[in-house]
C-alpha positions in Angstrom: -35.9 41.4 10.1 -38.0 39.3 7.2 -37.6 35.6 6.6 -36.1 36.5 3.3 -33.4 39.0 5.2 -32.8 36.5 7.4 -32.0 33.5 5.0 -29.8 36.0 2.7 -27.8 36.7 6.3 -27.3 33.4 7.2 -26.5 32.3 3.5 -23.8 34.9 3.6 -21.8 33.7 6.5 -20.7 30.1 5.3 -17.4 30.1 6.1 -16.1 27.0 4.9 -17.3 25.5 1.1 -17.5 21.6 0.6 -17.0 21.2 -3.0 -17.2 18.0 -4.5 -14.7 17.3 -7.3 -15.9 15.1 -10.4 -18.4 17.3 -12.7 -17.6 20.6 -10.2 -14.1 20.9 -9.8 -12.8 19.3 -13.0 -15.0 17.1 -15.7 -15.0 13.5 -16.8 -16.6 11.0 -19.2 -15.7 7.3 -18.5 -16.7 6.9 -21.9 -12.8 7.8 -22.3 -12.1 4.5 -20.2 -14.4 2.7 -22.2 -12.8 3.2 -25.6 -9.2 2.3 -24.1 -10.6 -0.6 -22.6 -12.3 -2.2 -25.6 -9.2 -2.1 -27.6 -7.5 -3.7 -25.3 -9.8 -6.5 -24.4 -12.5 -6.4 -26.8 -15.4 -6.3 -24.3 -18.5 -3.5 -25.1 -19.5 -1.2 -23.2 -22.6 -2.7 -21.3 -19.9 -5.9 -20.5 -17.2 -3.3 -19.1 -20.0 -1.5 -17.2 -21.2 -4.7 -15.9 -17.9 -5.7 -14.9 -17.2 -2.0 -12.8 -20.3 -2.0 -11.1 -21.2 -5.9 -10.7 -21.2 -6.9 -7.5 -19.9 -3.6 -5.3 -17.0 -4.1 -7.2 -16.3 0.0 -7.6 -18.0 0.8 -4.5 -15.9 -1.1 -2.3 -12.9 0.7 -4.4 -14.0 4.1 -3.9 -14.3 3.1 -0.3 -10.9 1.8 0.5 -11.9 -1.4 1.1 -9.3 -3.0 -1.6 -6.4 -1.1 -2.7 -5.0 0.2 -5.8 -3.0 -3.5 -6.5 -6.3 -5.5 -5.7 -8.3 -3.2 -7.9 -6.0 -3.9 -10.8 -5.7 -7.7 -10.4 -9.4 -8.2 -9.9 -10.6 -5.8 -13.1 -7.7 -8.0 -14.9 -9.3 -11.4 -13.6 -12.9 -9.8 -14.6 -12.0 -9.3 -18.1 -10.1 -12.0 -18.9 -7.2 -10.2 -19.7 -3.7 -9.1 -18.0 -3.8 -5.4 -18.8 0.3 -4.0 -17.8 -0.6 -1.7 -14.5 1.2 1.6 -16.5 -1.4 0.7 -19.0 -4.5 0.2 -17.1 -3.8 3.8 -14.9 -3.0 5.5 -17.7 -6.6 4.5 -18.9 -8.0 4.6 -15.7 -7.3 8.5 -15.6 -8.2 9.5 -18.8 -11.3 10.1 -17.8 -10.9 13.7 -16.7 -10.7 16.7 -18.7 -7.5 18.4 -19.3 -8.7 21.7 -18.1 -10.7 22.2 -14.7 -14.3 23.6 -14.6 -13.7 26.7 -12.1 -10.4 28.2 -13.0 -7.3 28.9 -10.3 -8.5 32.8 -10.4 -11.7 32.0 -8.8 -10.5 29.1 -6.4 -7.9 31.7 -5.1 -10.7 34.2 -4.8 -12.8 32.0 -2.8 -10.1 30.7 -0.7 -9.0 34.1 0.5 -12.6 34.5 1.5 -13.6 30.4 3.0 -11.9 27.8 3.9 -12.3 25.4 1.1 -13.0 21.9 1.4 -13.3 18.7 -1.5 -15.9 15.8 -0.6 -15.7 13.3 -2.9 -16.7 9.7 -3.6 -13.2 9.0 -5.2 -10.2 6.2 -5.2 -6.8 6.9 -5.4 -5.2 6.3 -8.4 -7.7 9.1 -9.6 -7.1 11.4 -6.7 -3.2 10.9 -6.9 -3.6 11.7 -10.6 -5.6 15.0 -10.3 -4.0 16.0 -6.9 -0.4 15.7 -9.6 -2.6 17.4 -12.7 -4.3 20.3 -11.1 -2.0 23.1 -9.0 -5.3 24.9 -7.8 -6.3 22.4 -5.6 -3.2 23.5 -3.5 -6.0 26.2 -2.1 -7.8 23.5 -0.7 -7.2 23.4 2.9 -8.2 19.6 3.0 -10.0 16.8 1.6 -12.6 14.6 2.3 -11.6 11.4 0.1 -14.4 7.9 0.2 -11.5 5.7 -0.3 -9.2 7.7 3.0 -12.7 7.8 5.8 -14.7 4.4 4.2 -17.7 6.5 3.8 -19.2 8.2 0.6 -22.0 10.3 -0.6 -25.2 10.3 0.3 -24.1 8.8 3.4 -24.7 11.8 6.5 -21.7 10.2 7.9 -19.9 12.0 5.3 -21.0 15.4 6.1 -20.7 15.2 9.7 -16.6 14.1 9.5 -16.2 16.8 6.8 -17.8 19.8 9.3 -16.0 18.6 12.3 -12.5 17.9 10.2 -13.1 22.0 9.1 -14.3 22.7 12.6 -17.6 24.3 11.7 -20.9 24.1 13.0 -23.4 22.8 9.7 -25.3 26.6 9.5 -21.4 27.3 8.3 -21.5 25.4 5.9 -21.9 25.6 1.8 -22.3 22.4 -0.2 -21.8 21.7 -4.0 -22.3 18.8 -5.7 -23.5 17.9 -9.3 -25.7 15.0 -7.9 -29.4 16.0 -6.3 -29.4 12.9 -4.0 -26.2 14.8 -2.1 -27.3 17.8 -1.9 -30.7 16.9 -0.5 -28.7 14.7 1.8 -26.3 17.6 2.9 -29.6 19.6 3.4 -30.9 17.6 5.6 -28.3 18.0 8.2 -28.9 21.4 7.8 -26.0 22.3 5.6 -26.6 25.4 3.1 -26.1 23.4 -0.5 -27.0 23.5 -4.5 -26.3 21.1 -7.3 -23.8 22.3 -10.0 -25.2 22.7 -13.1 -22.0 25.0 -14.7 -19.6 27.6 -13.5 -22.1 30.6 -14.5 -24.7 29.0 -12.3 -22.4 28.4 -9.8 -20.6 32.0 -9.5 -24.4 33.3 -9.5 -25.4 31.2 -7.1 -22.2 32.3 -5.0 -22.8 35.7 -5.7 -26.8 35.4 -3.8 -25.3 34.0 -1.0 -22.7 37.3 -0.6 -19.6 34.9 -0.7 -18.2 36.7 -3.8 
């Protein structure tokens, strides 16, 4: 058997996909945020983005490391204004898209065939939200959530809890991801993976590897 047959076989036996969600599963654009955000407290956008990412602040949400309350009150405190909490989650998640990327009809398909898993760097008010939104992810056998394990992409330590919670050895493994830096870091634990570009690059790329 050729290197090339070889590859093809062992691309063709992944038996459990780690999908991530944001930009595979289902779209965003914070932008969205941004717009609500200004009209309620008059900051622009380089301000609001300064005041997310400034000092860990979203990291050490998406990492469970403050909850959904503590979030609130210290994006409140950041801005400089009390924003009602029905207010700021309803802004929060409308973010994402009101239709999912890959449609049910293919997440059924693939589930019959792997046992599907989501990694994603997410927090919880978004996960609640999408987990409430979005009845195909009920194919899902589990999730992989930052803000549940305190770990996130392109950390390995990721990758390794997400093969041993689907019990598969990382040669079992498909991953997809819209960001390169994961993918190459799921490679390098020798985990079959691709970036997401759209859903007709991703059935293709699917289709080479036999799983559909």
């Amino acid at each position: 058997m050729g290197f090339g047959q070889e590859r093809l076989k062992i691309m063709s036996a992944s038996r459990c996909l780690l999908l991530d969600m944001g930009k595979v599963f289902v779209s965003f654009d914070f932008r969205r945020f941004g717009d609500r955000m200004r009209a309620l407290t008059g900051l622009g956008t380089e301000q609001l983005r300064a005041t997310i990412m400034g000092d860990d602040f979203a990291h050490r949400y998406e990492v469970g490391l403050i909850d959904d309350a503590e979030f609130h009150k210290e994006f409140c405190w950041r801005v400089g204004t009390d924003i009602p909490w029905e207010e700021f989650v309803s802004a929060w998640n409308s973010i994402f898209a009101q239709e999912p990327l890959l449609p049910e009809s293919l997440i059924l398909t693939l589930a019959q065939r792997s046992r599907l898993w989501i990694v994603s760097n997410t927090n919880k008010i978004h996960f609640d939200f999408l987990i409430r939104c979005f009845s195909s992810l009920r194919h899902f056998t589990g999730f992989i959530l930052s803000h549940e394990v305190g770990l996130a992409k392109p950390d390995p330590a990721i990758f390794r809890l997400a093969l041993s919670k689907a019990g598969v050895e990382a040669g079992e493994a498909l991953f997809v991801d819209d960001q390169t830096v994961n993918v190459e870091a799921a490679r390098s634990l020798g985990i079959d993976a691709f970036q997401f570009l759209n859903p007709d690059q991703f059935v293709q790329e699917l289709r080479a590897r036999r799983i559909i």
